[in-house]
C-alpha positions in Angstrom: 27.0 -3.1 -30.5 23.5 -5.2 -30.2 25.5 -6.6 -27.2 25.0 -3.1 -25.4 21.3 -2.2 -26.9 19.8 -5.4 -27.1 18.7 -6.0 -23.7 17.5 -2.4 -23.5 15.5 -2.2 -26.4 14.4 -6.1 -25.8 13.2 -4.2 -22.7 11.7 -1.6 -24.1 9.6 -3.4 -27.1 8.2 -5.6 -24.2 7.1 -2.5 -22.2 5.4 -1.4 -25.6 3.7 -4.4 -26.5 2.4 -4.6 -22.6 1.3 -1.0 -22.7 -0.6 -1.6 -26.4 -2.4 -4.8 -25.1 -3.4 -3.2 -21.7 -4.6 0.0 -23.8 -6.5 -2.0 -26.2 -8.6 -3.8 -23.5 -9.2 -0.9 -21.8 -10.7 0.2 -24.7 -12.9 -2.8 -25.0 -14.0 -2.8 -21.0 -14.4 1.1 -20.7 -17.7 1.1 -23.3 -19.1 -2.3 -21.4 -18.6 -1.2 -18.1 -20.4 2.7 -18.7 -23.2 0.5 -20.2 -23.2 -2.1 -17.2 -22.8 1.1 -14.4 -25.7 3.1 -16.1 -28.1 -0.5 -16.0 -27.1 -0.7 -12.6 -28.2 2.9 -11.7 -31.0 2.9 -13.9 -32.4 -0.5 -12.0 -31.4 1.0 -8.4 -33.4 4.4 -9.4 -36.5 2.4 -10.8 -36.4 0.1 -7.4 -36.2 3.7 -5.1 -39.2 5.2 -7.1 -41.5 2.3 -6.7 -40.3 2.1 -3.4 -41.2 5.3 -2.5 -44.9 5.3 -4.7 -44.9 2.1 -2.7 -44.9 3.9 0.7 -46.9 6.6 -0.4 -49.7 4.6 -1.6 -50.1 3.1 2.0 -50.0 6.4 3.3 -52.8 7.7 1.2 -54.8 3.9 2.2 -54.2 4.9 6.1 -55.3 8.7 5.8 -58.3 7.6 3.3 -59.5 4.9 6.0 -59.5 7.7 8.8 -61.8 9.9 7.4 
């Protein structure tokens, strides 16, 4: 009888395991990579803000000269 079932549930168990190990570590990397993504667009937000402030404070130098 194992002769018949044992390569299919050998199968099967190794599927299992594979499909428990890869939902574990996404587990792990989903948390780290929100964190990493919201740094990232945190940084990239701060760097367009003082980029623009940046502009607009030459802008108010060149008008503030002319008058």
């Amino acid at each position: 009888m194992w002769d018949y079932f044992g390569p299919d549930f050998a199968f099967d168990v190794v599927k299992g395991v594979v499909a428990g190990v890869a939902s574990l570590a996404f587990q792990v990397v989903a948390p780290r990579t929100y964190r990493a993504a919201k740094q990232f667009r945190a940084r990239w937000v701060a760097k367009r803000a003082a980029r623009r402030a940046a502009r607009q404070a030459r802008r108010n130098v060149v008008t503030n000269d002319e008058q």
